[in-house]
C-alpha positions in Angstrom: 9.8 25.8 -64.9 6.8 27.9 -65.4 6.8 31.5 -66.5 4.6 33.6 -64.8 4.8 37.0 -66.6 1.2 36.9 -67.7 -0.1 37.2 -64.5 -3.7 39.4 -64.1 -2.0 41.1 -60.8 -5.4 40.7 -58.7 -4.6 37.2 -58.3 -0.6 36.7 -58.8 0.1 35.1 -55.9 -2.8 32.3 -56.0 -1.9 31.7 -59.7 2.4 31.8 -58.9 1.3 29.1 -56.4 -0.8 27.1 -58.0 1.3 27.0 -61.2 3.8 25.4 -59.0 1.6 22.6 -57.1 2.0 24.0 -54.0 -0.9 24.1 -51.7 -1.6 27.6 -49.1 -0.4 24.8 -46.3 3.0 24.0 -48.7 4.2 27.6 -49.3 3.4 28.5 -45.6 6.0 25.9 -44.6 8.3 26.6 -47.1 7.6 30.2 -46.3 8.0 30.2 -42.6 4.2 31.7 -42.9 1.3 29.7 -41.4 -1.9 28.6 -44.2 -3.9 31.6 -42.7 -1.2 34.2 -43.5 -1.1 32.8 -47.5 -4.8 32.5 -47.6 -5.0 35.9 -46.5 -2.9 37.5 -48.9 -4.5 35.5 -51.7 -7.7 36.9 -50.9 -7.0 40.2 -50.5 -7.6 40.1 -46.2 -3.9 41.6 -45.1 -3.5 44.7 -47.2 0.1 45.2 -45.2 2.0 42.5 -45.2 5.5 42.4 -43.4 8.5 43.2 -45.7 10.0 39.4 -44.2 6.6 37.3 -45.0 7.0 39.2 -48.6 10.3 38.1 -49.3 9.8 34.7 -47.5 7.5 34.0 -49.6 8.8 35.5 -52.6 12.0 33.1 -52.4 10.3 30.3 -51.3 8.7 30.7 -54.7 11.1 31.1 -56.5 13.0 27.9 -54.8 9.9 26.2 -56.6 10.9 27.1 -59.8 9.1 30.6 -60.0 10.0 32.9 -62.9 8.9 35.5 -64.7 7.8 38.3 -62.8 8.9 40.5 -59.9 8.3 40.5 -56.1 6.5 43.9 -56.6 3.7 42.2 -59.2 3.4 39.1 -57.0 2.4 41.5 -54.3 0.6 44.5 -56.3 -2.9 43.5 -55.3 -2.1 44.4 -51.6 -1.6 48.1 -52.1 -4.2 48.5 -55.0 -6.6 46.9 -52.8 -6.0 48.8 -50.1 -5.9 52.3 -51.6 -9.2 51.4 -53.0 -10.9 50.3 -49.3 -9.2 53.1 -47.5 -10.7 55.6 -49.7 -13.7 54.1 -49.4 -13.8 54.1 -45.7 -13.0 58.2 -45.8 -15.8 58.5 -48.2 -18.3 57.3 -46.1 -16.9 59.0 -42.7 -19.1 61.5 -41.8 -22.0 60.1 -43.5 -24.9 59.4 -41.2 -28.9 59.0 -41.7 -31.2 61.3 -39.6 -33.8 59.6 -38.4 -37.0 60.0 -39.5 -40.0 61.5 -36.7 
């Protein structure tokens, strides 16, 4: 069984899969997720996932063998990620270009 705690947390999830030999399309099934949903997550395009695809996923992991780190730093790239984005997005409300005459 692999141990995952050494994990960089920007890519757990891709890593915690592919240590396992599971394809996107193989933990979507064993998930109940589809490809695009795993695919997503792993590249940082849902920033919310559901609580049930998060723990779907999480246990179909660990049914795989999966040890070594917790649910919360498989899934610690979605909120960091998402902080950083959002702030972003408020720092360039407002912003505009006058045009020039």
């Amino acid at each position: 069984m692999p141990t995952l705690s050494k994990l960089q947390k920007r890519t757990a999830l891709k890593q915690a899969r592919e240590a396992l030999g599971l394809s996107q399309r193989e933990l979507g099934e064993a998930s109940d997720c589809t490809t695009a949903t795993i695919s997503d997550l792993e590249n940082g395009r849902n920033h919310e996932p559901s609580h049930e695809k998060v723990v779907h996923i999480f246990q179909a992991l660990q049914a795989h063998g999966m040890t070594g780190i917790t649910m919360d730093e498989l899934f610690a790239v979605s909120s960091i990620s998402h902080r950083i984005t959002r702030r972003r997005r408020k720092a360039q409300v407002g912003r505009w270009t006058h045009p020039r005459t």
